[in-house]
N, C-alpha and C positions, 0 to 999 in steps of 0.2 A: 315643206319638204323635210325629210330627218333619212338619215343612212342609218341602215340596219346596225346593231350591234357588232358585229362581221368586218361591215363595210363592202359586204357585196353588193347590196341593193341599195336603189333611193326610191320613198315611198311617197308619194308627190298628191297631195289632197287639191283636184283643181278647184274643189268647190264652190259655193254661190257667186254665179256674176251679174250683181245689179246692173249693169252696164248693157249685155246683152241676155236679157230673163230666158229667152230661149235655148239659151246655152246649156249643153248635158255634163251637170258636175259628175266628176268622177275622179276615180282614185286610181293611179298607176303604181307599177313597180319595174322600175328601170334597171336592167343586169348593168350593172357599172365597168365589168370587162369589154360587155361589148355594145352596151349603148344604144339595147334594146330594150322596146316595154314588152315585158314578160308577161304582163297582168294590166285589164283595164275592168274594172268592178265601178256598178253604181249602185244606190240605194233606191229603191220606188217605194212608191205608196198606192197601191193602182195603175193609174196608167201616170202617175203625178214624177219628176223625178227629186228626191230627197238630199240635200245637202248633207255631207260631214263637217260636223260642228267641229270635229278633232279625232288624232289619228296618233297613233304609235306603236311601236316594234315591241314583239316579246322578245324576250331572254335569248332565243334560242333563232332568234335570226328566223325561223323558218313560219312563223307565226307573226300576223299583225291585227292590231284595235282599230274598231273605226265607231265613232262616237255621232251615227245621224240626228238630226232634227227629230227625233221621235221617243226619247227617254229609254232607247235603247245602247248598249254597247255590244258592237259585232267583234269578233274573233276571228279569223280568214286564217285558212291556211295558204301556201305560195300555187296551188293548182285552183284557187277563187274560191273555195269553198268554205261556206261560215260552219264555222266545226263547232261554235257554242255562242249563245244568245245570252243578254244578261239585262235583266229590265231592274235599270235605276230606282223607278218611280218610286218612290213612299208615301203617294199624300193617302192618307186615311179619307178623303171625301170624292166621290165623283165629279163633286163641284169644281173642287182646287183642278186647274191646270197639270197636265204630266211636268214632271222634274226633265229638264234635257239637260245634257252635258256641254256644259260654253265652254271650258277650257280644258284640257286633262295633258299633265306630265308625264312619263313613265318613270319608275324606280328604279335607276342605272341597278342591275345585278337581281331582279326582283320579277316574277310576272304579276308586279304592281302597280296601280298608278295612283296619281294626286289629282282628284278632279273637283272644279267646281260648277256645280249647276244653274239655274237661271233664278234659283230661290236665293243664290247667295251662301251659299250652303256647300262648305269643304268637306271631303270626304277621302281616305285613302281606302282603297279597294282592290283586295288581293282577287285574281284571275285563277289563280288556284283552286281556293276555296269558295268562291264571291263572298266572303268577311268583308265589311266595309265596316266602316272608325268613321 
């Protein structure tokens, strides 16, 4: 769970539940005035449903990241809409496995984050530009 920069929202990743595999991960956004979810968004692959590895709030409160199982990072605006797509992956072989995002911070004051992926492999990565270090 992380509260918006704001502090109007909270952005609740219910993600993978080994417990019950049947379960539909999903990402909410709860108005914290009144203690409703505003927004309930998942990831697919198919008819498959896709966990969020990791999630976080832009800058500007009105904007959020969602980091699926899939070496993508989604962008959402607060009406559920992915307003920009950003594909991690760098392997140079079709061999190699996609890159996915296991963890990612966001840069208090930044539309940037610090993420590390399943190669072991840090990376900051501006949402701006998509410059990644």
């Amino acid at each position: 769970m992380l509260w918006s920069p704001d502090s109007k929202y909270l952005l609740v990743n219910l993600g993978f539940d080994s417990v019950v595999p049947m379960y539909a991960p999903e990402i909410n956004v709860i108005e914290l005035a009144t203690g409703e979810t505003v927004l309930t968004r998942k990831h697919t692959n198919g008819s498959q449903d896709v966990h969020a590895n990791a999630i976080g709030w832009m800058n500007d409160s009105k904007r959020f990241v969602t980091a699926p199982a899939d070496g993508l990072l989604c962008i959402w605006n607060l009406e559920g809409e992915i307003v920009k797509v950003i594909d991690i992956d760098d392997s140079d072989s079709e061999a190699e496995s996609k890159s996915n995002v296991e963890a990612m911070i966001m840069i208090r004051g930044r539309d940037a984050a610090i993420i590390a992926d399943n190669y072991h492999k840090i990376r900051v990565i501006s949402f701006e530009d998509e410059e990644s270090k």
